[in-house]
C-alpha positions as CSV (number, residue, x, y, z in Angstrom):
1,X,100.7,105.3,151.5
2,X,101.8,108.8,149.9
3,X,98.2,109.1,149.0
4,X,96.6,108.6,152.6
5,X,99.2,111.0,154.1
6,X,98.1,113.4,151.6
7,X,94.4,113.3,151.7
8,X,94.5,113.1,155.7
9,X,97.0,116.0,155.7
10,X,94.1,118.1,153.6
11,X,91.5,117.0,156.1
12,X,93.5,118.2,159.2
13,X,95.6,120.7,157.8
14,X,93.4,122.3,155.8
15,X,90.1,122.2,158.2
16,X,91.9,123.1,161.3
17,X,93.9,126.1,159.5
18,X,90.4,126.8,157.9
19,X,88.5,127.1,161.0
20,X,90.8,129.2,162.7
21,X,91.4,131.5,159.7
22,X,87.6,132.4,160.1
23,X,87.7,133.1,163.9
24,X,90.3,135.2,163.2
25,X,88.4,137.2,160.5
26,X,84.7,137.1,162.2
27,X,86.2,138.4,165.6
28,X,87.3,141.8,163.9
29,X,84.5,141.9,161.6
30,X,81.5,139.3,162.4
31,X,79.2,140.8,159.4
32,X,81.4,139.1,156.9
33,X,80.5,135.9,156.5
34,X,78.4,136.5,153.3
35,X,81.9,138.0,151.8
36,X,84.0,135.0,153.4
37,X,81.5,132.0,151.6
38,X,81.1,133.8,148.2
39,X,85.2,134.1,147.9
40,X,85.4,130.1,149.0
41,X,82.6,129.5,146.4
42,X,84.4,131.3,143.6
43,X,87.7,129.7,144.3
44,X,86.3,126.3,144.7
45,X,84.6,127.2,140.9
46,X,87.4,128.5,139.3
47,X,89.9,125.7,140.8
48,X,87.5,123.0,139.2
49,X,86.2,125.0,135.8
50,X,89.3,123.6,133.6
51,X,88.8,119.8,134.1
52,X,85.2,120.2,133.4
53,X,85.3,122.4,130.5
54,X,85.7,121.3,126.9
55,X,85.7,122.7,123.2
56,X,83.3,121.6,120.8
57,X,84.6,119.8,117.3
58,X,82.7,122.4,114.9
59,X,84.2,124.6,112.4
60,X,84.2,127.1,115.3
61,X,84.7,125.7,118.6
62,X,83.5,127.0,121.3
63,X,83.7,126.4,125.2
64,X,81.4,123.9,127.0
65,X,80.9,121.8,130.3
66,X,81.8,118.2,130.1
67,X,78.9,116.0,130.1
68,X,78.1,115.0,133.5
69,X,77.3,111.5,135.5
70,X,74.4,113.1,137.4
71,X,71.7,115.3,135.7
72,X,71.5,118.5,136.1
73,X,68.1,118.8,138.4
74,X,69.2,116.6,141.4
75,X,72.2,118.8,141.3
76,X,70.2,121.9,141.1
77,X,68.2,120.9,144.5
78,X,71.6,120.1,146.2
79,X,73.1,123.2,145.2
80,X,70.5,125.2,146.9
81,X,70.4,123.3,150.0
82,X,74.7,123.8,150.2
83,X,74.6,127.4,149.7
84,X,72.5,128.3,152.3
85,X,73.7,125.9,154.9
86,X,77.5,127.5,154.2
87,X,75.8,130.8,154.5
88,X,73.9,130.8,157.5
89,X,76.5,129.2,159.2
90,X,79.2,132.3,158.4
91,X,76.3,134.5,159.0
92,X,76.2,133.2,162.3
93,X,78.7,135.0,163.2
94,X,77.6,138.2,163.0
95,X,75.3,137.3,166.2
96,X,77.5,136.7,168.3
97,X,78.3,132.8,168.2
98,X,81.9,131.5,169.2
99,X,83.6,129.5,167.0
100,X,83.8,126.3,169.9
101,X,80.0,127.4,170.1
102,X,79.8,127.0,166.1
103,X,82.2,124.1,166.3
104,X,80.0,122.1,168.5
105,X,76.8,123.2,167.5
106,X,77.2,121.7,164.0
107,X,78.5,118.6,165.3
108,X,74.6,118.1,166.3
109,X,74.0,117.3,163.0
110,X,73.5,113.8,163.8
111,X,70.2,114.7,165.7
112,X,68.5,116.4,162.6
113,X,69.4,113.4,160.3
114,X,68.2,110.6,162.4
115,X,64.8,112.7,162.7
116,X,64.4,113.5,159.3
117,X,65.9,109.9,158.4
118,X,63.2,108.7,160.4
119,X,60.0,111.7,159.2
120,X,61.0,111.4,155.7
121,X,63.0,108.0,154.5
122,X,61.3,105.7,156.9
123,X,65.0,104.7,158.5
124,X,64.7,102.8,162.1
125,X,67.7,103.0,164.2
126,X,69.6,101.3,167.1
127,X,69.6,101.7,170.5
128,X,73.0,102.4,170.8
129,X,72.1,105.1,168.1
130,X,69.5,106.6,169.9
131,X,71.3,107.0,173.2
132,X,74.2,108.2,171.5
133,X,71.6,111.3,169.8
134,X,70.8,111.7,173.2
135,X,74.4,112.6,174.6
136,X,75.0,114.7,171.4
137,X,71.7,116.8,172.5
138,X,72.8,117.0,175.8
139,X,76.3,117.9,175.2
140,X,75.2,120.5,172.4
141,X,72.7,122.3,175.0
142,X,75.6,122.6,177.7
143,X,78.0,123.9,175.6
144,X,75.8,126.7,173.7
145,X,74.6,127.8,177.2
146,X,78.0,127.5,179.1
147,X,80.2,129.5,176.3
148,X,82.7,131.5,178.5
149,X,83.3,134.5,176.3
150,X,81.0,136.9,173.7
151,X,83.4,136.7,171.1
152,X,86.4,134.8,169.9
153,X,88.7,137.3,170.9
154,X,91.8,137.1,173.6
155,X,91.2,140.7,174.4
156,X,87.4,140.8,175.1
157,X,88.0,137.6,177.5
158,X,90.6,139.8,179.7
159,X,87.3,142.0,179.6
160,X,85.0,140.0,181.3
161,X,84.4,136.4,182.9
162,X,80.9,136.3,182.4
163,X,79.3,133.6,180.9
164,X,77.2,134.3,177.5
165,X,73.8,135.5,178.5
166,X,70.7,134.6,176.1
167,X,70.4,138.2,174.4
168,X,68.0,138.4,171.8
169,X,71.6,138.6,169.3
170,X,72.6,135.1,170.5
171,X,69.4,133.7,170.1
172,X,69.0,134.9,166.6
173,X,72.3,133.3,165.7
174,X,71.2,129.8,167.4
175,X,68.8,130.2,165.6
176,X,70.7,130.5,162.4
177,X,72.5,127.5,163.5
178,X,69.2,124.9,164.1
179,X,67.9,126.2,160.0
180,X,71.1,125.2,159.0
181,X,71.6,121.9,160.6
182,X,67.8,121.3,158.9
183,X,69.3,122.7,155.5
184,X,72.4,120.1,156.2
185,X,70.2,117.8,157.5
186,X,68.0,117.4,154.0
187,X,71.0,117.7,152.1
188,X,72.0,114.4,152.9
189,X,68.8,112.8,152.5
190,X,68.9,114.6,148.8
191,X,72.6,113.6,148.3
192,X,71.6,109.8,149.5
193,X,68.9,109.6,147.1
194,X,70.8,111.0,143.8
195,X,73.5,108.1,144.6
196,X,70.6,105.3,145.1
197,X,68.9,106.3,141.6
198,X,72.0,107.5,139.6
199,X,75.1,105.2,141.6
200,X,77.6,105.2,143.5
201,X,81.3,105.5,142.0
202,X,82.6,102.0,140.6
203,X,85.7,101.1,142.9
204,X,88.5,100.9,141.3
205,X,90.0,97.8,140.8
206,X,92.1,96.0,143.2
207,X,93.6,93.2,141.5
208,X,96.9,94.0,140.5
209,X,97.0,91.0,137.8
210,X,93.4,91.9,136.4
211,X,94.4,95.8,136.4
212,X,97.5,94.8,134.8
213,X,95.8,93.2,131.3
214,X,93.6,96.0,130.9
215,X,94.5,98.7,128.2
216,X,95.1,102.0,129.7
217,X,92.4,104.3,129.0
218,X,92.4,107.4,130.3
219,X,90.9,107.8,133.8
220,X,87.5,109.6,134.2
221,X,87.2,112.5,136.4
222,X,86.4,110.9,140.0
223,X,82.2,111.7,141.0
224,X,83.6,113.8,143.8
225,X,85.1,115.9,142.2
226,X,82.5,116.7,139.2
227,X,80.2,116.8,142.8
228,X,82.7,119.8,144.6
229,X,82.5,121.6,141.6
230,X,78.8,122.0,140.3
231,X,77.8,122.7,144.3
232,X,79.9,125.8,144.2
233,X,79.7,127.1,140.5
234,X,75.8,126.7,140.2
235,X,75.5,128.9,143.2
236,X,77.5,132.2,142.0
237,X,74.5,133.2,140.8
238,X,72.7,133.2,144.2
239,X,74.9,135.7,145.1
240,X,73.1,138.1,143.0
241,X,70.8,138.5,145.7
242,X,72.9,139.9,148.5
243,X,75.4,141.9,146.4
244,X,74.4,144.9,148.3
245,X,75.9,143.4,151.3
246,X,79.0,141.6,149.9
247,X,79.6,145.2,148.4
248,X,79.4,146.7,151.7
249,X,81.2,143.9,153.8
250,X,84.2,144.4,151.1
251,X,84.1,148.1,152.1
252,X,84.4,147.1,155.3
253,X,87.8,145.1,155.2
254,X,89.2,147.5,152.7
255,X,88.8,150.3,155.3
256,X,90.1,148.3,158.1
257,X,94.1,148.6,159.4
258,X,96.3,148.7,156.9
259,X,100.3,146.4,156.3
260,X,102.7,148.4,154.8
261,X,104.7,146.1,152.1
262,X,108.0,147.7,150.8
263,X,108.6,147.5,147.1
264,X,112.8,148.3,147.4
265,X,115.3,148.3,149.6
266,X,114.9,151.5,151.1
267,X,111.6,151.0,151.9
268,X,112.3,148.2,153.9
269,X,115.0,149.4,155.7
270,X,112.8,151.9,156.9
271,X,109.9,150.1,157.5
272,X,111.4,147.5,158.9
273,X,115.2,147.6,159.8
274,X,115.3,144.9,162.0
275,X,114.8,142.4,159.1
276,X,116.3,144.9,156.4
277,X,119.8,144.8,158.1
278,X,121.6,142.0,156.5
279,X,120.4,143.3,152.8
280,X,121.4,146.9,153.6
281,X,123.8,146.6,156.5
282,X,126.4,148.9,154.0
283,X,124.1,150.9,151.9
284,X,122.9,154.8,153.6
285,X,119.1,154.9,154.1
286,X,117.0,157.4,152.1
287,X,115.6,160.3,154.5
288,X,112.1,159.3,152.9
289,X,110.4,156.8,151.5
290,X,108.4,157.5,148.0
291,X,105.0,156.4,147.9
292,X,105.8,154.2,144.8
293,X,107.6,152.5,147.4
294,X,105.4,150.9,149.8
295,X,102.3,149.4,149.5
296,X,99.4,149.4,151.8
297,X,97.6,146.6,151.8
298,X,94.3,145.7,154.4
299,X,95.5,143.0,156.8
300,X,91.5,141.6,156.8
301,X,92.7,140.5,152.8
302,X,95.4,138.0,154.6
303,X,93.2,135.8,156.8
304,X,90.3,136.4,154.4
305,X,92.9,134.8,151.0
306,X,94.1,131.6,153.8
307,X,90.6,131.0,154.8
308,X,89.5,130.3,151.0
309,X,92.8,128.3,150.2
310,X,92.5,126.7,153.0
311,X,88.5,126.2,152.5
312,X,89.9,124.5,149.2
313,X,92.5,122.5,150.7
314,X,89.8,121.1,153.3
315,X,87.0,120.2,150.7
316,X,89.5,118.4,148.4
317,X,90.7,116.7,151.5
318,X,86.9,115.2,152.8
319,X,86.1,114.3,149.4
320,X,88.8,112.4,148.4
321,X,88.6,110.6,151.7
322,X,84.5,109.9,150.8
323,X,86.0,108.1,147.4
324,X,88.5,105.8,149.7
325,X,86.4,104.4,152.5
326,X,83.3,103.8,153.9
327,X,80.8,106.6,155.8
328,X,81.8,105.4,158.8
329,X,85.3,106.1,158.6
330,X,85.0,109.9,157.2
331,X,82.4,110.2,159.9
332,X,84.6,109.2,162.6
333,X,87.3,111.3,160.8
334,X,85.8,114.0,160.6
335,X,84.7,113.8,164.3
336,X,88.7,114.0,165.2
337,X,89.0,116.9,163.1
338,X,86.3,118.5,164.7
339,X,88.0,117.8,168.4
340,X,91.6,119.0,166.9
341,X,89.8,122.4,165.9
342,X,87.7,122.8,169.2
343,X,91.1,122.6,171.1
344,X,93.5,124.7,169.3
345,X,90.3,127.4,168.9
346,X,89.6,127.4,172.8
347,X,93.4,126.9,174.3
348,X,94.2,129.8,171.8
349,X,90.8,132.1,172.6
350,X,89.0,130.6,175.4
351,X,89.7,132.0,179.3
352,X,90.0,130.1,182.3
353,X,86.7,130.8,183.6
354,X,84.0,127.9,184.9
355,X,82.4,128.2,181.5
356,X,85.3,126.7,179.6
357,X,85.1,123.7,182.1
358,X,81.3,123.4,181.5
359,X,82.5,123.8,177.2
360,X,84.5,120.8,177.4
361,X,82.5,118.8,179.2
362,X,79.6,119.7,176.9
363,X,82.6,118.9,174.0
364,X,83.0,115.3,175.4
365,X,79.7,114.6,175.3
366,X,79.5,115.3,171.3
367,X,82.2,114.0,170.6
368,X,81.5,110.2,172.6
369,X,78.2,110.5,171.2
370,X,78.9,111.1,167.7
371,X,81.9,108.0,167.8
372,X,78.7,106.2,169.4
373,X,76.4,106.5,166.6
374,X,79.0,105.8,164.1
375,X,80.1,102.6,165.8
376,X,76.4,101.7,166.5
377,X,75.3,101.7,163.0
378,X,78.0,99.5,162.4
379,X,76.8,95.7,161.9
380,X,78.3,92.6,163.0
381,X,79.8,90.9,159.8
382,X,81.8,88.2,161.5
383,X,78.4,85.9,162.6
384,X,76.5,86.9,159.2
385,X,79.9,85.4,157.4
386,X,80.3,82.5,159.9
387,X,77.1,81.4,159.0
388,X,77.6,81.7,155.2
389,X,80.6,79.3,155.5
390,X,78.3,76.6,157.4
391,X,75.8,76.9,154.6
C-alpha cells in the first residue's frame, strides 16, 4: 500500500509541481527551454549513473556500465527520438504557446499513434477508438484557437482580453508541437517493437508460498529503470550541438533579478527584519552589511533547480507505475494528471475572459476522448472466460 501511495504521489506530485515550475520559468524567459531539458537530462543521468556503473576484476579496475537487457542500437534509435520530442516541446515555448495550450496539445498524442499505428504496424482499431480520436481532434483544435491569454503570465492577462491571434510566432510553435507529437508518436512504435523482440519485464512473483522457498538472490535492476537512464545519458552528447544557445540562455538567467541570501545574523536583520526579529530581538544591528555577508543569487536558478527535481520525481513516478500495471491504467493515469495540471495552470494564470470557457470546453473534450480510447481498446474478458469454462 506504502508503495502505491508513493509511486502515485511521484506521478501527481511531481508532474503537477513540474509543469507549473516550467510556466513559471518560460513566462519570464520563453527562450529557455533548450537550458531547462539539458539540466533535467543531466540530473536524470547522474541520478541513475551509480546503479549502472561497475568496476572491472583486473589488476587495475576500472569503471564500466553494467551490461544491459536491451542492446545498445534499439536504444540508440529511442534516444534520438526522446530528445527531440522533450526539446521541441520546451522550445515551444519561446513562440508563444501557453502552458493549458501545451498541456492540451500533447494530450493529442493519441491521434498521431493511431495513424501511424495504422501507416506503419498494420494496427486496426475500434469504433469506439475512432470516435474517441475524433473528440480529441476536435477538442485540441478548440483549445489551441480559443487560448485566452499570449503568455502564461497573471500580469499580461490584466493587459488584455483578447484572444490569441494566429501570428506567424504562434504558428511556428504549433508547429513545433505537431513534429513533436510525430517524434512521440514513433517513439512508441520504436519502444513497442524493442519489447516484442527483446521482452517485456518478467512479473514478479505473486505467490507468497512459492516466493517464500526460493533463495534470495539479489534483485536485478527493474527494465525501467536501466530504460530512464540510457534515454537521458546517451543524449548529453546531443547537446553539443546547441551549446551556443544553452551558453547564452544561462547568461540570460544569471543576468535576470537577483535574491539576496544573508550569510549571519546581521545580514538578515537587515535584509529581512521581519523574520530576523526573534534571533536578534536583543542584539544592536550593524549600520552596514559586508559584502561577505549576503549573497546574490538569480531567482530564475530557483524554479529552474525544482523544475529538474521535480522532472526526476515525475519520471521515476510514471515508470514505476509502467512496471505495476497494465497500459491502460498509466494511460488513464496519466490522463488525470494531465486534467489536475490544466486546472491549477489556468485557475492560477488564466483570465476570466470567453476564451477560458471555450479552453475548457476544448479540455473536456480531450480529456473524454482520451478515457474513451483507453476504455475502448479494452476487450471483454468475462464472455472469452465464460466460454473457456463451458469447454
Amino acid at each position: 500500500m506504502f508503495d502505491w501511495i508513493a509511486t502515485l504521489g511521484l506521478i501527481f506530485g511531481g508532474c503537477c509541481s513540474n509543469a507549473l515550475s516550467l510556466e513559471q520559468i518560460t513566462s519570464k524567459y520563453p527562450d529557455s527551454g533548450t537550458l531547462i531539458t539539458f539540466f533535467q537530462f543531466l540530473l536524470i543521468s547522474l541520478h541513475g549513473l551509480p546503479r549502472h556503473l561497475e568496476f572491472s576484476n583486473g589488476r587495475f579496475p576500472y569503471p564500466r556500465l553494467k551490461a544491459r537487457k536491451i542492446p545498445i542500437t534499439p536504444y540508440l534509435v529511442q534516444v534520438a527520438l526522446f530528445y527531440f520530442v522533450s526539446l521541441l516541446n520546451n522550445i515551444a515555448f519561446g513562440y508563444k504557446i501557453p502552458m493549458p495550450v501545451h498541456i492540451i496539445f500533447r494530450s493529442g498524442g493519441l491521434i498521431v499513434s493511431m495513424v501511424l499505428g495504422y501507416l506503419l504496424s498494420g494496427k486496426r482499431y475500434t469504433l469506439v477508438q475512432v470516435a474517441s480520436v475524433i473528440i480529441v481532434t476536435a477538442g485540441v483544435a478548440i483549445t489551441t484557437i480559443s487560448a485566452s491569454k499570449p503568455a502564461p503570465k497573471a500580469s499580461l492577462a490584466r493587459e488584455s482580453d483578447a484572444p490569441i491571434q494566429f501570428t506567424a510566432t504562434y504558428a511556428i510553435g504549433i508547429a513545433i508541437l505537431s513534429i513533436a507529437l510525430i517524434f512521440a508518436g514513433l517513439l512508441g512504435l520504436v519502444q513497442d517493437w524493442t519489447y516484442a523482440k527483446y521482452g517485456r519485464p518478467s512479473p514478479k512473483a505473486t505467490n507468497g508460498a512459492a516466493a517464500s522457498q526460493q533463495t534470495p538472490k539479489k534483485p536485478d535492476e527493474p527494465s525501467w529503470q536501466e530504460s530512464l537512464f540510457y534515454l537521458h545519458f546517451l543524449a548529453l552528447p546531443m547537446f553539443l550541438t546547441v551549446h551556443e544557445d544553452l551558453a547564452a540562455q544561462f547568461r540570460a538567467l544569471h543576468a535576470g533579478p537577483r535574491l539576496v541570501l544573508p550569510l549571519s545574523l546581521s545580514a538578515l536583520h537587515q535584509t529581512y527584519p521581519t523574520l530576523s526579529y526573534p534571533l536578534v530581538a536583543n542584539v544592536a544591528p550593524a549600520t552596514a552589511t559586508a559584502a561577505t555577508d549576503i549573497l546574490l543569487v538569480p531567482t530564475a536558478y530557483f524554479p529552474l533547480l525544482l523544475n529538474t527535481l521535480t522532472q526526476l520525481l515525475c519520471a521515476a513516478g510514471v515508470h514505476r507505475l509502467t512496471g505495476k500495471v497494465s497500459s491502460l491504467t498509466v494511460t488513464l493515469t496519466l490522463v488525470v494528471r494531465k486534467a489536475v495540471s490544466l486546472v491549477i495552470s489556468v485557475l492560477l494564470y488564466g483570465g476570466d475572459g470567453k476564451g477560458n470557457t471555450r479552453m475548457w470546453a476544448g479540455a473536456v473534450l480531450v480529456l473524454s476522448g482520451t478515457i474513451g480510447y483507453a476504455l475502448g481498446g479494452k476487450p471483454a474478458p468475462r464472455k472469452a472466460r465464460a466460454k473457456d469454462k463451458k469447454e
